[in-house]
Rosetta silent file (secondary structure, phi, psi, omega in degrees, C-alpha in Angstrom):
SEQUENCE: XXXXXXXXXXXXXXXXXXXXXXXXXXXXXXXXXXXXXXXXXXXXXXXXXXXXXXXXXXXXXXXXXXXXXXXXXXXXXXXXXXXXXXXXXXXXXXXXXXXXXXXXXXXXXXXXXXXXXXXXXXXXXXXXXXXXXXXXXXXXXXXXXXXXXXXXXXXXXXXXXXXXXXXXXXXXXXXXXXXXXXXXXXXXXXXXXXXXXXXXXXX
SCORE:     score description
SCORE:     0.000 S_00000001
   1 L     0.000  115.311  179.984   15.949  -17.111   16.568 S_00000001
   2 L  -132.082  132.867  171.002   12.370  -17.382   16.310 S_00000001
   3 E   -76.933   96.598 -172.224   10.680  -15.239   13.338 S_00000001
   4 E  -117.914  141.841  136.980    6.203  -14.694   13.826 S_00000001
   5 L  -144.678  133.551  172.826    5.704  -12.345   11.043 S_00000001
   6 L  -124.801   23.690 -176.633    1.955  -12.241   10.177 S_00000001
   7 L  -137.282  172.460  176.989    1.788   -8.674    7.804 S_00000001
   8 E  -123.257  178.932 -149.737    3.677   -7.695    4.719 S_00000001
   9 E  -128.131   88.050 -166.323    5.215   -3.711    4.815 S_00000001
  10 E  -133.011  113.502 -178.245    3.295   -2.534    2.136 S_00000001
  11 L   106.101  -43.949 -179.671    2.471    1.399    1.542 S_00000001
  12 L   135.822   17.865  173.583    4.437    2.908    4.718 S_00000001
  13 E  -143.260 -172.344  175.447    2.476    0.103    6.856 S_00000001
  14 E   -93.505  137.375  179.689    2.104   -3.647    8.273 S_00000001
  15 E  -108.169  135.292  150.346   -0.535   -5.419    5.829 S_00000001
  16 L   -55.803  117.926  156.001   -2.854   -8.057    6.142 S_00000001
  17 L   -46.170  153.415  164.815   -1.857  -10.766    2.974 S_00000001
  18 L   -91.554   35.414  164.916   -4.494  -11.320    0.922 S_00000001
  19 L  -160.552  176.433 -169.620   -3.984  -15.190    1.812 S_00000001
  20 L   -95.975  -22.832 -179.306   -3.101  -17.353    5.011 S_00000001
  21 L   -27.600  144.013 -171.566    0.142  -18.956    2.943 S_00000001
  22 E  -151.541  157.344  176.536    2.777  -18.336    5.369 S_00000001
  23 E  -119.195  116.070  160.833    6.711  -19.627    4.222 S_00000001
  24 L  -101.186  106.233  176.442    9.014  -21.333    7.240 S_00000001
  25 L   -61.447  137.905  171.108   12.660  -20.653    7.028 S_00000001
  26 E  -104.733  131.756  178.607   14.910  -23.010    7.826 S_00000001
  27 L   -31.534  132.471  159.596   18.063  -22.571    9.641 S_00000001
  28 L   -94.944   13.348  160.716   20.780  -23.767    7.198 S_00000001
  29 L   -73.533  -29.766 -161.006   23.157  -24.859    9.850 S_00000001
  30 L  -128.869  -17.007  156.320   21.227  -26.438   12.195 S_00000001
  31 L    74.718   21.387  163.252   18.145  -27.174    9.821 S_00000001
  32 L   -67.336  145.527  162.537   15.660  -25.578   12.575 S_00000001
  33 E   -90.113  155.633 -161.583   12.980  -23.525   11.604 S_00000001
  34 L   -83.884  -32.463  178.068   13.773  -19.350   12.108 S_00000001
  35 E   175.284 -143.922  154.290    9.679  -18.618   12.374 S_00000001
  36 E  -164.730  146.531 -165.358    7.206  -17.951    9.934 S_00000001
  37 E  -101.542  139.037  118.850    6.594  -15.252    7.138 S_00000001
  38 E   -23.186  137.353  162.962    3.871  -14.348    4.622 S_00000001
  39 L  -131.287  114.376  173.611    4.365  -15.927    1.232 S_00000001
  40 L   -39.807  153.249  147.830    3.365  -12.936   -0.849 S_00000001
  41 L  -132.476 -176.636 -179.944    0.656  -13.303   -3.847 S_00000001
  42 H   -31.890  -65.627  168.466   -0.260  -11.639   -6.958 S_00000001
  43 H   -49.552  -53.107  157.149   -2.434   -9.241   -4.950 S_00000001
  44 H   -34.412  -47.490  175.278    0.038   -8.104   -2.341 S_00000001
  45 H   -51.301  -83.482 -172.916    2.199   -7.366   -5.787 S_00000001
  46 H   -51.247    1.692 -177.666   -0.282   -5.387   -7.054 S_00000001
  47 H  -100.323  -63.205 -138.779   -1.082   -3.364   -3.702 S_00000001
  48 H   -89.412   -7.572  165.358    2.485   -2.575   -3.231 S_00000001
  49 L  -108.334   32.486  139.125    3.477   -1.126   -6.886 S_00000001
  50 L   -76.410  -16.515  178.897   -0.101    0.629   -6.538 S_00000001
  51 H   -99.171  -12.507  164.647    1.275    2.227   -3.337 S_00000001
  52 H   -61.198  -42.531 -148.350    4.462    3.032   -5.501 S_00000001
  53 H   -92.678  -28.432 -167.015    2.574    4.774   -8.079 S_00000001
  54 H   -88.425  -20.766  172.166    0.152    6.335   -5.780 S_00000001
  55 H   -64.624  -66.399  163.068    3.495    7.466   -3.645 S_00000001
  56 H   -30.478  -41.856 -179.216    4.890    8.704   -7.177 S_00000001
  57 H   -77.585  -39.797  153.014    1.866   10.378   -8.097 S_00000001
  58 L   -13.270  120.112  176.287    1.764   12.802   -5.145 S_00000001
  59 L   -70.143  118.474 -161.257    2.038   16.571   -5.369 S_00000001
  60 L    70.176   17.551  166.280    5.118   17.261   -3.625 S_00000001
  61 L   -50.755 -156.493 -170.733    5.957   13.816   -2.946 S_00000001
  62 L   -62.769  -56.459 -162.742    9.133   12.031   -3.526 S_00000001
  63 L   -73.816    8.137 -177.946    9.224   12.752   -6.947 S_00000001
  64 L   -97.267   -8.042 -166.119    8.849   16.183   -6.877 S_00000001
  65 L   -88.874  167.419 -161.343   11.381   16.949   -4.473 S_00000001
  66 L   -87.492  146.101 -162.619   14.844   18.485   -5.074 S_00000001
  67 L   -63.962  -39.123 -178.148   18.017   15.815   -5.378 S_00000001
  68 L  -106.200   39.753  145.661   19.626   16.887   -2.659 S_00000001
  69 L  -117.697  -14.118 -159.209   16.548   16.121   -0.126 S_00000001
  70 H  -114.287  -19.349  163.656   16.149   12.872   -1.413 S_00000001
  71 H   -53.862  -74.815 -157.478   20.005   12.723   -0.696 S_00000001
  72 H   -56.052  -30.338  178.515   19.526   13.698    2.841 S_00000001
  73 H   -88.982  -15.295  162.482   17.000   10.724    3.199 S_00000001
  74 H   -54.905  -31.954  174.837   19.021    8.261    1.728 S_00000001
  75 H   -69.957  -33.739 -166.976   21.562    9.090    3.966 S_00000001
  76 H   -86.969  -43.024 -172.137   19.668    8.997    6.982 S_00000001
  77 H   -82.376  -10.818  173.039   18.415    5.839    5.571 S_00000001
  78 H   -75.350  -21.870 -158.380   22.078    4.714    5.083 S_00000001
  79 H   -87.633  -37.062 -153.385   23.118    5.557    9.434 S_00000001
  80 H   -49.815  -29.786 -139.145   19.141    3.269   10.166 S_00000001
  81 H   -93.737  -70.019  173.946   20.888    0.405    7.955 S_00000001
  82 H   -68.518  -15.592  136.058   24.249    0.433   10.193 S_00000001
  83 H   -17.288  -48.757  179.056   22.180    0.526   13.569 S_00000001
  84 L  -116.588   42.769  178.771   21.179   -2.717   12.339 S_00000001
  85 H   -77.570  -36.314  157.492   23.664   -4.147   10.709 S_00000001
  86 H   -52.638  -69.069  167.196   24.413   -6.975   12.910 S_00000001
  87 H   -11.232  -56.510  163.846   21.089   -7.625   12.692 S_00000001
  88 H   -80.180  -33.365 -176.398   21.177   -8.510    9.167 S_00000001
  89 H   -47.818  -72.176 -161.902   24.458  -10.383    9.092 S_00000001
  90 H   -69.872   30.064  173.689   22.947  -13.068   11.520 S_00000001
  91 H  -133.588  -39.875  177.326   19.186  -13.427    9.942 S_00000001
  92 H   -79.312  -29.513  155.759   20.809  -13.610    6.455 S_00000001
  93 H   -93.877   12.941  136.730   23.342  -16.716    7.191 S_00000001
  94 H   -80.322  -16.338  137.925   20.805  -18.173    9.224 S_00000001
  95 H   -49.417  -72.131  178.479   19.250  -18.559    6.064 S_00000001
  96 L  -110.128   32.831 -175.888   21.036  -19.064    3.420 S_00000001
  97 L    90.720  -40.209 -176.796   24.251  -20.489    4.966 S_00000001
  98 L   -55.874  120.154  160.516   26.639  -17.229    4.335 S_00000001
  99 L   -71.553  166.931  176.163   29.246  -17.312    6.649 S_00000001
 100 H   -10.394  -61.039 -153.250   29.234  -14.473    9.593 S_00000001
 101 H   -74.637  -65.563 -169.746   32.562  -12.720    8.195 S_00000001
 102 H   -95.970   15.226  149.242   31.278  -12.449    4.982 S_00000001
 103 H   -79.918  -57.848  138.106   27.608  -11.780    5.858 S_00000001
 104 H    11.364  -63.640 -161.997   28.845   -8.530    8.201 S_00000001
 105 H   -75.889  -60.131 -168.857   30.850   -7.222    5.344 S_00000001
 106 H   -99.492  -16.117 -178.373   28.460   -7.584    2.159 S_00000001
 107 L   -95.375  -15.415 -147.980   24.887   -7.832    3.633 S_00000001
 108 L   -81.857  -42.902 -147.345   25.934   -5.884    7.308 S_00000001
 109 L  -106.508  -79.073 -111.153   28.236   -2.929    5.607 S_00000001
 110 L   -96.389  -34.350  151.167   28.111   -2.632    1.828 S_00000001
 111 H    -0.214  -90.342 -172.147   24.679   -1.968    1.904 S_00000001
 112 H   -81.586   20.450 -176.052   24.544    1.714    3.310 S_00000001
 113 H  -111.661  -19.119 -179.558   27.810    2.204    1.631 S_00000001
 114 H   -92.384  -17.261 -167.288   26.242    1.838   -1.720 S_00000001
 115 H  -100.798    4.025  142.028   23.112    4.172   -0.707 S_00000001
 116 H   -45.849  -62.371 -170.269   25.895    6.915    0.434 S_00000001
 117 H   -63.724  -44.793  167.790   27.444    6.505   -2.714 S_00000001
 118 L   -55.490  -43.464 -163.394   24.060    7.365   -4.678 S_00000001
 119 L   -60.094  -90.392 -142.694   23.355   10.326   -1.720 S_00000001
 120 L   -57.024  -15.014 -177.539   26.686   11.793   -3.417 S_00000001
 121 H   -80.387  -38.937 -170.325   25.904   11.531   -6.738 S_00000001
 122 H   -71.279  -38.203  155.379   22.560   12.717   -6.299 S_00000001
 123 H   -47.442  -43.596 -172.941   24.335   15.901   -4.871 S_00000001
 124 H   -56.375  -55.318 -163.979   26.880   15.873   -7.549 S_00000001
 125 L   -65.930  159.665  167.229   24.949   15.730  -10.702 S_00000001
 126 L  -102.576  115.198  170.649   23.521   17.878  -12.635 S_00000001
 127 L  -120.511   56.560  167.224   20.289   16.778  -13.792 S_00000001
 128 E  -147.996  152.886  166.191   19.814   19.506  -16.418 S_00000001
 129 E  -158.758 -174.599 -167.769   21.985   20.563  -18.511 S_00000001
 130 L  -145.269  129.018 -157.015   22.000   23.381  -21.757 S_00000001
 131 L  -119.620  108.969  176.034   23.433   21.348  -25.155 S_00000001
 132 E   -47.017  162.971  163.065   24.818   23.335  -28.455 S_00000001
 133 L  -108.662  155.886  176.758   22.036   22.109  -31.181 S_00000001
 134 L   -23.980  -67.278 -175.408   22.603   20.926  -34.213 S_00000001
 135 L   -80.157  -12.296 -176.187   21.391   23.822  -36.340 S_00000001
 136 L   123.865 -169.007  179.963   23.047   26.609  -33.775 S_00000001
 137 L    35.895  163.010  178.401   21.436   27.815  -30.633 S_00000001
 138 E   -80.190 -174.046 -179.517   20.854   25.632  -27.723 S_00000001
 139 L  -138.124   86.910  163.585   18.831   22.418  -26.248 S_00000001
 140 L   -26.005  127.135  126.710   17.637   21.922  -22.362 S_00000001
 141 E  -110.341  144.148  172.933   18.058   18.372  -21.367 S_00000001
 142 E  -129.372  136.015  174.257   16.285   17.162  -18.163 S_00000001
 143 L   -97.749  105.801  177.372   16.657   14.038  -16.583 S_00000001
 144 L  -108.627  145.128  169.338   13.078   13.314  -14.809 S_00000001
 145 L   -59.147  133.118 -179.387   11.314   10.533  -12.992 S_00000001
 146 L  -123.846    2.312  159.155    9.167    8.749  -15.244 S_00000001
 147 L   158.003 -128.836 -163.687    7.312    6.286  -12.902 S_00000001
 148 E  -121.489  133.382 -143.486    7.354    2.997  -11.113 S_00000001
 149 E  -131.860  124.228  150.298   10.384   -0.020  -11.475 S_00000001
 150 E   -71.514  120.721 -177.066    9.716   -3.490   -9.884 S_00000001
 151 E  -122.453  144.102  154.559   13.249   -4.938   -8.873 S_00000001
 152 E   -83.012  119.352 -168.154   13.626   -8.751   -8.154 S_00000001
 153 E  -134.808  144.198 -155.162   15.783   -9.718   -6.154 S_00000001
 154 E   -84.339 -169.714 -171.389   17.381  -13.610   -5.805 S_00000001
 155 L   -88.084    7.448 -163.269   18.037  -14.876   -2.201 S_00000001
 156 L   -92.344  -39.185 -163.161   22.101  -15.557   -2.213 S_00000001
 157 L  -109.125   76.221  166.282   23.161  -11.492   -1.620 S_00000001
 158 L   -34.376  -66.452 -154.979   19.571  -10.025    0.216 S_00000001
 159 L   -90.763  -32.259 -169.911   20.541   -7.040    1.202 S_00000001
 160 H   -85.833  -35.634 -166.618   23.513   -5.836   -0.913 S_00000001
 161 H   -87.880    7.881  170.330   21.804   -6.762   -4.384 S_00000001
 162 H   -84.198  -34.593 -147.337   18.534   -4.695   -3.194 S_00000001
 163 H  -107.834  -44.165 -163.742   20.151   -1.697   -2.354 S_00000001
 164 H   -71.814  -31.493  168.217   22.196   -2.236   -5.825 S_00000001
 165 H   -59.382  -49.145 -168.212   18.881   -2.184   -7.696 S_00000001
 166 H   -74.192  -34.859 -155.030   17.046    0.204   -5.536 S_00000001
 167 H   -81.398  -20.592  138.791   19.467    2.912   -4.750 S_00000001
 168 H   -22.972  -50.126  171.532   20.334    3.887   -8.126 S_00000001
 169 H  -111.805   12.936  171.194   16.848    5.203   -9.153 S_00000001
 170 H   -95.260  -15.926  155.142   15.854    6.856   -5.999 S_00000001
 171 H   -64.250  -25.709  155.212   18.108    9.962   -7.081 S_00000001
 172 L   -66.022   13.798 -161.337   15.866   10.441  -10.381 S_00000001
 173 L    35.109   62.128  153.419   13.080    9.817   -7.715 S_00000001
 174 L   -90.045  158.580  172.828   11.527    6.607   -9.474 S_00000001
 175 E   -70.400   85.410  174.344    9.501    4.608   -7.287 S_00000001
 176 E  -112.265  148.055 -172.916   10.417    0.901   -6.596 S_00000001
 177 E  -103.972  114.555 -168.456    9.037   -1.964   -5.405 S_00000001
 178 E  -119.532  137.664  174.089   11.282   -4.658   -4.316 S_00000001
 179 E   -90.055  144.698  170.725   10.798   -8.514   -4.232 S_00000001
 180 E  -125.951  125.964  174.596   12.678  -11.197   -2.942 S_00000001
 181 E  -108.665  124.758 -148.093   12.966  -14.362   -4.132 S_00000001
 182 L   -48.841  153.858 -179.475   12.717  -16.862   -1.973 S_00000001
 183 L  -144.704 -119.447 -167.889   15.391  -19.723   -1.575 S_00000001
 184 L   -64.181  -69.390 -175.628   15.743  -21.274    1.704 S_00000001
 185 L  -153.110   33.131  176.703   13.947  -18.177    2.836 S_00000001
 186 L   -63.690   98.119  157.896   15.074  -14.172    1.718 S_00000001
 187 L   -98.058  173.742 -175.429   11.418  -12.697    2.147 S_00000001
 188 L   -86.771  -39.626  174.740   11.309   -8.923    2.641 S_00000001
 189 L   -36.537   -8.270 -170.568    9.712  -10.472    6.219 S_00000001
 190 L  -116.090    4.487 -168.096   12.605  -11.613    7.570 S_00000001
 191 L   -78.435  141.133  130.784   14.552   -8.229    7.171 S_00000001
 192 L   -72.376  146.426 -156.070   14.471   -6.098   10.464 S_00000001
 193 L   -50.964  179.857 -156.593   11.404   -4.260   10.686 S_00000001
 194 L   -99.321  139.240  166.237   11.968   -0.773    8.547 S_00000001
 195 L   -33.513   46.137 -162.390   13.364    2.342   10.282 S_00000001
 196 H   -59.992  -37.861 -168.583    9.725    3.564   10.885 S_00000001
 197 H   -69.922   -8.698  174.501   10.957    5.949   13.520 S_00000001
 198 H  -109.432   -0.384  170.741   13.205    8.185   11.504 S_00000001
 199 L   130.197  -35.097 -161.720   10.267    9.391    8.908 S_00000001
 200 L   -48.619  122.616 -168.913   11.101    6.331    6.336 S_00000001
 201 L  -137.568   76.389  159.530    7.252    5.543    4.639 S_00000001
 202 L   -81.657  147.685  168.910    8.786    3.444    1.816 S_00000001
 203 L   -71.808    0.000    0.000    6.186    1.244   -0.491 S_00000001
């Protein structure tokens, strides 16, 4: 397995870092290196939750759109995720060690099974609702997007604890920007490349 990544996926596109720092993963079985990645900086942070906020901030964007469209792309974004599912299994235990069986299961599977699981909710719910008041008569509550969420995420679970952060606040439509933090080497770089081909322009 050899890894060249020289951009970071910032906006809905491949980015020039704003530095030459590059991070080389090492196999942990065989203690080879897998390639070499970007090692993000400060700036690259700041470009990518400015392309959240400027994604938020859109008139008819994400956040504007009705729950059950932002269903249908999660879902869509749940079939790109088992397409590659292999995919991840082997590039995340050639990282960090995880065996096969249980790379397959929680980084391969559980994934799109958690952004399914969100899809349905985001169908389910009601995110209004009409509330007796106190005093008599009623109260409108609305549940709304109120901006842009940074999630961290550490290197032993990549894929499953990303999806547990992210997929949760894309049915309120918030915007997130997700990080990985590196250990032998969970970069967002080392992910197969993103499901550009089905519409997906995530920051």
């Amino acid at each position: 397995m050899d890894l060249q990544y020289n951009a970071l996926y910032i906006g809905g596109a491949w980015t020039k870092p704003s530095t030459d720092r590059v991070i080389t993963p090492v196999n942990a079985s065989t203690e080879q290196p897998l390639g070499r990645v970007p090692d993000g900086a400060e700036a690259d942070i700041d470009a990518a939750v400015a392309a959240a906020r400027k994604a938020f901030d859109t008139p008819g964007g994400w956040a504007d759109w009705e729950p059950h469209r932002r269903a249908e792309v999660m879902e869509r974004f749940a079939d790109a995720i088992d397409e590659r599912s292999e995919g991840f299994a082997e590039r995340v235990s050639s990282q960090n060690g995880m065996p096969i069986a249980v790379s397959r299961t929680r980084e391969g599977h559980v994934p799109a099974v958690v952004l399914r699981y969100y899809a349905k909710l985001a169908r389910e719910t009601s995110f209004e609702e009409i509330r007796p008041g106190f005093f008599g008569g009623s109260t409108a509550v609305r549940r709304v997007p109120v901006g842009v969420v940074a999630a961290i995420v550490p290197w032993n679970y990549p894929q499953m604890l990303s999806m547990f952060k992210l997929a949760p606040r894309w049915p309120p439509a918030v915007r997130s920007c997700s990080s990985r933090r590196p250990r032998p080497c969970s970069t967002p770089s080392c992910s197969p490349r993103p499901p550009r081909r089905r519409g997906f322009r995530p920051a």
